[in-house]
C-alpha atoms as a printed R data frame, in Angstrom:
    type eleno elety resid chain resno        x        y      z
1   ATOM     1    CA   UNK     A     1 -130.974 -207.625 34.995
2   ATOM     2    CA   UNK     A     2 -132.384 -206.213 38.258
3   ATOM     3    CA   UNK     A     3 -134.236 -209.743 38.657
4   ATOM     4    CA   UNK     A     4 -131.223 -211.366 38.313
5   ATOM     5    CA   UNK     A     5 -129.211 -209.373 41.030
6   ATOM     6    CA   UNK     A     6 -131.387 -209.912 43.859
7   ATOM     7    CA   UNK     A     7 -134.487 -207.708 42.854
8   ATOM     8    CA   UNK     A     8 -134.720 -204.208 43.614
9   ATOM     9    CA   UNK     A     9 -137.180 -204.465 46.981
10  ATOM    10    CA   UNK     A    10 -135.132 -206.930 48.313
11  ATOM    11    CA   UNK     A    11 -131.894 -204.499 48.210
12  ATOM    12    CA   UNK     A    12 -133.422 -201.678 50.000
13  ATOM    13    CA   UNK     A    13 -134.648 -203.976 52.687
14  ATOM    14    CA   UNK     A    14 -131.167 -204.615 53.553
15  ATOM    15    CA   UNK     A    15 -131.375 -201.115 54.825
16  ATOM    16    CA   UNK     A    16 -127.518 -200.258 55.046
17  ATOM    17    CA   UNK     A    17 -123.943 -202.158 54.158
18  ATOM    18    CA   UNK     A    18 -120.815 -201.642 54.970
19  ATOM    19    CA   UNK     A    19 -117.401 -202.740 53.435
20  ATOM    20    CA   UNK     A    20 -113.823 -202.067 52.386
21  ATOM    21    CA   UNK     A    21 -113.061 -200.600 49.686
22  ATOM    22    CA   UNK     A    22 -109.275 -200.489 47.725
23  ATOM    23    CA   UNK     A    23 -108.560 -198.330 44.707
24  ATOM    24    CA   UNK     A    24 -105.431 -198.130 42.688
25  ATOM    25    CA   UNK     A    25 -104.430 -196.309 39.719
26  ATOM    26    CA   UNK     A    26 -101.430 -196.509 38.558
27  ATOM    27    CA   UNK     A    27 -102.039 -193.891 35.701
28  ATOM    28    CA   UNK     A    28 -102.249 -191.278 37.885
29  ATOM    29    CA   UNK     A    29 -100.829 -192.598 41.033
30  ATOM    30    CA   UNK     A    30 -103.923 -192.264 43.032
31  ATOM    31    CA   UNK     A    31 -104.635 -195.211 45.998
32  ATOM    32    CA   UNK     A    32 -107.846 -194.820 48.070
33  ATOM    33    CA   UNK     A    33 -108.533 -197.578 50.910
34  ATOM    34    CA   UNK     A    34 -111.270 -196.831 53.297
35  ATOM    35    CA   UNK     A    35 -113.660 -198.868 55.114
36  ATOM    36    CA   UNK     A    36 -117.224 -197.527 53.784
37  ATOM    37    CA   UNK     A    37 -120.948 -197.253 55.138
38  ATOM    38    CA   UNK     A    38 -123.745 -196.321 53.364
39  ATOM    39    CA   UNK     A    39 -127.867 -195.773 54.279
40  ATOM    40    CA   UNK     A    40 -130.099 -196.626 51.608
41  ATOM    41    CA   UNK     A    41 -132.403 -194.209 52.914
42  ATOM    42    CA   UNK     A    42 -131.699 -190.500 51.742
43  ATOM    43    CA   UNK     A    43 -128.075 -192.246 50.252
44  ATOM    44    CA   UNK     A    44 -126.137 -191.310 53.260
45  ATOM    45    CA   UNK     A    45 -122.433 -192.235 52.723
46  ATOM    46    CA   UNK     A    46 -119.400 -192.107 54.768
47  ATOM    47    CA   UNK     A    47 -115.997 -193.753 55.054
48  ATOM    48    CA   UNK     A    48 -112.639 -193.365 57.033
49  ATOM    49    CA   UNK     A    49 -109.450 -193.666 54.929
50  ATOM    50    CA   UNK     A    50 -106.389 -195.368 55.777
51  ATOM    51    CA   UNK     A    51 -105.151 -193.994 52.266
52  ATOM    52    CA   UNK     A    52 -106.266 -190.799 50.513
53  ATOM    53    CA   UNK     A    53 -103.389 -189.838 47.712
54  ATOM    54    CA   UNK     A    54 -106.068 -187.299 45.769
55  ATOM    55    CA   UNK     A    55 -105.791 -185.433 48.894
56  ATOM    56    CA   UNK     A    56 -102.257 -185.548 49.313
57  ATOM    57    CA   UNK     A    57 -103.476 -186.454 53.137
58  ATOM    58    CA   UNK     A    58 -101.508 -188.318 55.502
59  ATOM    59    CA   UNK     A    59 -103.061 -189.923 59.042
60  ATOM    60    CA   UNK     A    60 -106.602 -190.303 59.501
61  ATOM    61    CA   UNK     A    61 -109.243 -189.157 56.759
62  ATOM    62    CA   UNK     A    62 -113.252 -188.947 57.475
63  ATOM    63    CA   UNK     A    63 -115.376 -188.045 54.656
64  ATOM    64    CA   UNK     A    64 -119.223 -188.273 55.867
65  ATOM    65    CA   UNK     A    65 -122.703 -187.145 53.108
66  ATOM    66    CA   UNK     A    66 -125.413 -187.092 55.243
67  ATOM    67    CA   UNK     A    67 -128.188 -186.599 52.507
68  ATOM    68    CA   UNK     A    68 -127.482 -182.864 51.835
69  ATOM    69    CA   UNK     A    69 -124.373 -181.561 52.850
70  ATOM    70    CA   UNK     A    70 -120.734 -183.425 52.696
71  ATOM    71    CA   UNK     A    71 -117.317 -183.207 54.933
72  ATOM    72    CA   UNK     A    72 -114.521 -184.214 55.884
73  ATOM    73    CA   UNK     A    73 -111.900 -184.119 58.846
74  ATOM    74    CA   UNK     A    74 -107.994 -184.714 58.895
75  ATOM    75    CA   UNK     A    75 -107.162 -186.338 61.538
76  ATOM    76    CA   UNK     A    76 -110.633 -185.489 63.693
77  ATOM    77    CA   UNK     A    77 -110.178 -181.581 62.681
78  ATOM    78    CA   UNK     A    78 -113.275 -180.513 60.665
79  ATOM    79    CA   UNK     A    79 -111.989 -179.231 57.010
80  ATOM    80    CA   UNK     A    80 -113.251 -175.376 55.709
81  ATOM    81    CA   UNK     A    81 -111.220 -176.199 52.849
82  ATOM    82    CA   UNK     A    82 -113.315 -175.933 48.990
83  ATOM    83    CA   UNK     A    83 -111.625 -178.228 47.658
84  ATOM    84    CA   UNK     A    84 -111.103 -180.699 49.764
85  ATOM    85    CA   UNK     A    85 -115.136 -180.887 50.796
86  ATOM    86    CA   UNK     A    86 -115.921 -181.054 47.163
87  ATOM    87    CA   UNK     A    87 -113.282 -183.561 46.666
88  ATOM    88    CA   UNK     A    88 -115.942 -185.451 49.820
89  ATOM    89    CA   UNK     A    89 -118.810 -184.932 47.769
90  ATOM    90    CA   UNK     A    90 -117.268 -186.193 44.962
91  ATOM    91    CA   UNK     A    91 -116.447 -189.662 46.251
92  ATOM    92    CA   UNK     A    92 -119.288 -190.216 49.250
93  ATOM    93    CA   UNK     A    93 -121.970 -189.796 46.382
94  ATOM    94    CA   UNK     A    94 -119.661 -191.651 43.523
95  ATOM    95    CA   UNK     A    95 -118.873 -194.548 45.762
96  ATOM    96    CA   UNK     A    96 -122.649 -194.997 47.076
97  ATOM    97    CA   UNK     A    97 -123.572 -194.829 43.467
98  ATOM    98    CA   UNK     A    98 -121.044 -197.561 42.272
99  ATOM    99    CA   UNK     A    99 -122.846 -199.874 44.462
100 ATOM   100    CA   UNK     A   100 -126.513 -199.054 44.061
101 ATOM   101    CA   UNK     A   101 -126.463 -198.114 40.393
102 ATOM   102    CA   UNK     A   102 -128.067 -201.036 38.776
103 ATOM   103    CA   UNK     A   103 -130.796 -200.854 41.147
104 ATOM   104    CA   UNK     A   104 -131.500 -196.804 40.698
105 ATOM   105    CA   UNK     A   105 -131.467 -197.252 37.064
106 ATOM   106    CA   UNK     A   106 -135.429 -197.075 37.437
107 ATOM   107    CA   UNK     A   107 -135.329 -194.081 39.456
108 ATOM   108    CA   UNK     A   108 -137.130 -191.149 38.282
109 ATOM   109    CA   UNK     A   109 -135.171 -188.770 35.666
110 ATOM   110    CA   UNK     A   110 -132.916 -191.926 34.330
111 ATOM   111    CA   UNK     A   111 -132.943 -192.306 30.566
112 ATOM   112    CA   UNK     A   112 -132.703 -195.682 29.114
113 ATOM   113    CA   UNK     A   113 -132.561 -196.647 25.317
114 ATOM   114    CA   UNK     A   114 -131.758 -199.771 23.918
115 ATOM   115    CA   UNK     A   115 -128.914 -198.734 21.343
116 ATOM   116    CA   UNK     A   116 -127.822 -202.307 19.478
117 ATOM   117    CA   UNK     A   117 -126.364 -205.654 19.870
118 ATOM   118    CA   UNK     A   118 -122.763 -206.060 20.072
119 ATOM   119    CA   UNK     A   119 -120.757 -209.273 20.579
120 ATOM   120    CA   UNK     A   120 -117.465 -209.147 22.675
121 ATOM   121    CA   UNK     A   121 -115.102 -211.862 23.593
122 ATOM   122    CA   UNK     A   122 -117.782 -214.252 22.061
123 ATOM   123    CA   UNK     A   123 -120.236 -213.003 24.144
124 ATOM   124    CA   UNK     A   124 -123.734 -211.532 23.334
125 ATOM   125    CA   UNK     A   125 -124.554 -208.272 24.592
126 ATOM   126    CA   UNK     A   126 -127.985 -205.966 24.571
127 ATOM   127    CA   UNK     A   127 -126.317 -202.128 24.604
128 ATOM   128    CA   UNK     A   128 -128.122 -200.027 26.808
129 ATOM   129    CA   UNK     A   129 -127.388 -195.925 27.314
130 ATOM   130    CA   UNK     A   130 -127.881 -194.299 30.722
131 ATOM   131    CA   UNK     A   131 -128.505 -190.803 30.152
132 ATOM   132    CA   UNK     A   132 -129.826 -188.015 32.989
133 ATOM   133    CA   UNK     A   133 -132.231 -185.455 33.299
134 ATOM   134    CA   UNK     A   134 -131.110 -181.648 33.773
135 ATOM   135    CA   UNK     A   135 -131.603 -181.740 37.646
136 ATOM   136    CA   UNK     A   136 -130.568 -185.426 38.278
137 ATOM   137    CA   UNK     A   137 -127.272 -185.562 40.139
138 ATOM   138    CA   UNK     A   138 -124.493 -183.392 40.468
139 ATOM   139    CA   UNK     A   139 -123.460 -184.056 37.145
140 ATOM   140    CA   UNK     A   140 -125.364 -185.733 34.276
141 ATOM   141    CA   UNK     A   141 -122.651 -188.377 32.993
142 ATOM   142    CA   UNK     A   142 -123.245 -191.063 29.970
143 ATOM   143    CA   UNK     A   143 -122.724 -194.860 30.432
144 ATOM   144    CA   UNK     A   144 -123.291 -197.611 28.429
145 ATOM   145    CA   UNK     A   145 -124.386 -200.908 29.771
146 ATOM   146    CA   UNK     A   146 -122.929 -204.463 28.195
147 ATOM   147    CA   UNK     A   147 -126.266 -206.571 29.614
148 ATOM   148    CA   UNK     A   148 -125.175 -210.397 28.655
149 ATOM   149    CA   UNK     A   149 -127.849 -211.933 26.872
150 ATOM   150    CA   UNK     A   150 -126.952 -215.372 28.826
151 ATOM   151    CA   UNK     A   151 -126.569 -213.958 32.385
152 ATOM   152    CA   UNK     A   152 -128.405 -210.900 32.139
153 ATOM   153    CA   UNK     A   153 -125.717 -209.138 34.582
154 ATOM   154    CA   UNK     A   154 -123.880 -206.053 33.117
155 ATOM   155    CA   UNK     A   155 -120.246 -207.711 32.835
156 ATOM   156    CA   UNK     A   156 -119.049 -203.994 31.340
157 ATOM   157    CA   UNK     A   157 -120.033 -200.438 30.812
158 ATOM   158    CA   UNK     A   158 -118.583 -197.065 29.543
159 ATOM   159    CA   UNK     A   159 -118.967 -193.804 31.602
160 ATOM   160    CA   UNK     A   160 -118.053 -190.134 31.394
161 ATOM   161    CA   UNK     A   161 -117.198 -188.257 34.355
162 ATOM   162    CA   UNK     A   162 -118.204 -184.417 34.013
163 ATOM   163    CA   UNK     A   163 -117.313 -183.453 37.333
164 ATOM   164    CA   UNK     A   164 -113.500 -183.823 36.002
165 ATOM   165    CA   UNK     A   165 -113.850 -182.495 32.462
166 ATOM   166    CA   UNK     A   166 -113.593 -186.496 31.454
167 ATOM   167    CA   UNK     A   167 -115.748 -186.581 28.388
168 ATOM   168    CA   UNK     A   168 -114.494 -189.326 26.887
169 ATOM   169    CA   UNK     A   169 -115.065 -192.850 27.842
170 ATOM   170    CA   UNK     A   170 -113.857 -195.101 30.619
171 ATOM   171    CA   UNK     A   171 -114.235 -199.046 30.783
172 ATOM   172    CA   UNK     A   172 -114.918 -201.144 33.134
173 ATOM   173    CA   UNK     A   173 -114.967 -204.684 33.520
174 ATOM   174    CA   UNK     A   174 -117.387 -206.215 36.539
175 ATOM   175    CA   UNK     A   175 -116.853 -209.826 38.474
176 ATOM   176    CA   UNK     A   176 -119.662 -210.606 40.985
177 ATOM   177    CA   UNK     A   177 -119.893 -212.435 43.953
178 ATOM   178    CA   UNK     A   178 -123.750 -213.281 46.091
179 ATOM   179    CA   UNK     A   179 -123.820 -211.695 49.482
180 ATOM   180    CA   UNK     A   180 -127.157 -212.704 51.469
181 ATOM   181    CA   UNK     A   181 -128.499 -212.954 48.451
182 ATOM   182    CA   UNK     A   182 -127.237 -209.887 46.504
183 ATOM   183    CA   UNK     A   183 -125.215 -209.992 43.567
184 ATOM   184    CA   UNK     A   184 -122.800 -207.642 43.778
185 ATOM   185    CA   UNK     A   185 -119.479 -206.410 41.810
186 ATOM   186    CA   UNK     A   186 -116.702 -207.041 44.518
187 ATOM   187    CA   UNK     A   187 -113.716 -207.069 41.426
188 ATOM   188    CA   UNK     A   188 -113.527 -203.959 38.836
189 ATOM   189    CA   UNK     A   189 -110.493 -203.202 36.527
190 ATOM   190    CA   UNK     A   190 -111.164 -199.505 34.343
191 ATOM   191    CA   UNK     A   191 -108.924 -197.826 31.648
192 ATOM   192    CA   UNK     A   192 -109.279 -195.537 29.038
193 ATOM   193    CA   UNK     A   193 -111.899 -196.389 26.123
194 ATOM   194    CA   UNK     A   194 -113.180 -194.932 23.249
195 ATOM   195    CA   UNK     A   195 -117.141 -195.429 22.264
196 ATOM   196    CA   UNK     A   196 -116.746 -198.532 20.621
197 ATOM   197    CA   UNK     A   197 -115.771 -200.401 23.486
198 ATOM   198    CA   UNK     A   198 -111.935 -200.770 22.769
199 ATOM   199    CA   UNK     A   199 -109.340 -200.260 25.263
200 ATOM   200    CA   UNK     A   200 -106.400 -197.215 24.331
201 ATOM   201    CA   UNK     A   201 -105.397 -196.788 28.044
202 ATOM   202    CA   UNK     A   202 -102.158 -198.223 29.229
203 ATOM   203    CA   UNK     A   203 -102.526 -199.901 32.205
204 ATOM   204    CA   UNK     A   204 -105.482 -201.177 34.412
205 ATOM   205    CA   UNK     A   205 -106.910 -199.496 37.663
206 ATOM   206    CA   UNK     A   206 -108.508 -202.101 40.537
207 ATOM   207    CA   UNK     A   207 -110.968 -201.485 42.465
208 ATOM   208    CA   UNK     A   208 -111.767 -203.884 45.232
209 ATOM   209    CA   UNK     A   209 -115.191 -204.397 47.328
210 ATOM   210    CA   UNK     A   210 -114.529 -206.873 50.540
211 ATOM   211    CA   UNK     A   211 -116.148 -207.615 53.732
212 ATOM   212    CA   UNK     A   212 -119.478 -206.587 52.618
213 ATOM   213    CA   UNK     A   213 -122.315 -206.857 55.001
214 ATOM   214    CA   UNK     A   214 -126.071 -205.920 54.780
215 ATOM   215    CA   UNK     A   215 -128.375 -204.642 57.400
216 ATOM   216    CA   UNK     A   216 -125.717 -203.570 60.070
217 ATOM   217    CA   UNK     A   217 -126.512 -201.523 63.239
218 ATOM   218    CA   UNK     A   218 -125.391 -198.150 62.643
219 ATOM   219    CA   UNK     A   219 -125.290 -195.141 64.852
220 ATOM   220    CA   UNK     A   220 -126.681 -192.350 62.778
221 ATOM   221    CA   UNK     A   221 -124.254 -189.952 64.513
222 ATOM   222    CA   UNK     A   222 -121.472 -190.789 62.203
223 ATOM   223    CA   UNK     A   223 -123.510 -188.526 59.339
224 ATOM   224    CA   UNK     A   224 -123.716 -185.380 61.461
225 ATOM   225    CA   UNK     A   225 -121.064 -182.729 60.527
């Protein structure tokens, strides 16, 4: 599968990307668009919002993780608030991790296990769960990987996510494009799952990945709180 994207090397050579990113919920109303930037090295993440409705924020919104330590500023004033910084955290980590994760699935502390075959839509799938070690991340979420047996790409997985109490699954549903060489997944839909795969949410959230570019010049500045 990591073959098949690109190959691992050749993604961290790109060194950086930047793109924009759209997110829409309509389950629980929340819209994020932001134009993102991430370093490979030391996963350093940051993005300025145009929309922010988890943060109830209107005007401009700068969220910035610079390896240790995330931020963010309404409208160029630095935040002290708790929640709002951890809100910052939350997404500059999740979003840089949305876009590297098939390629730090053979980092150090991931747990892979092949769990069964499963065919969906008449396609055949290898099952693969992601689990974490005690120390690894923030929070140590489960996911389940549909790898096609044709393509070897993941078109779906299940996740948790700890860090809001969700303990059952999510689903989402990948479409790639090849940028310089990459495959990435520029079109997601998610909704609420259960462990066998089938959808019991209501309606759809889209995300969106456009105007993705490798290997940009980047002042290093934009990190520093």
């Amino acid at each position: 599968m990591v073959n098949e994207l690109g190959g691992k090397k050749a993604f961290y050579e790109k060194k950086n990307v930047t793109y924009d990113l759209e997110y829409r919920d309509p389950n629980s109303q929340t819209t994020l668009v932001s134009k993102e930037i991430y370093v490979f090295d030391k996963e350093k993440s940051f993005a300025e919002y145009t929309e922010h409705s988890m943060l109830g924020a209107k005007g401009k919104v700068t969220e910035a993780y610079d390896g240790e330590t995330a931020w963010i500023r309404f409208d160029d004033k630095l935040s002290n608030d708790k929640q709002s910084n951890g809100v910052a955290r939350f997404w500059r980590k999740t979003n840089y991790y949305w876009f590297a994760m098939f390629f730090k699935l053979q980092d150090e502390g991931v747990n892979l296990k092949h769990i069964g075959n499963k065919k969906v839509e008449g396609r055949d799938y290898d099952l693969i769960k992601v689990t974490f070690g005690d120390d690894i991340g923030d929070a140590q979420d489960t996911y389940v990987l549909y790898v096609n047996k044709r393509t070897k790409l993941v078109d779906q997985l299940l996740f948790t996510v700890l860090a809001f109490n969700i303990t059952e699954p999510l689903l989402y549903k990948f479409s790639y494009d090849t940028i310089d060489g990459i495959k990435v997944p520029t079109d997601r839909v998610e909704i609420q799952s259960n462990w066998k795969g089938d959808a019991v949410g209501k309606k759809w959230a889209t995300t969106y990945w456009t105007n993705i570019k490798f290997n940009n010049k980047i002042d290093k500045s934009i990190f520093s709180k």
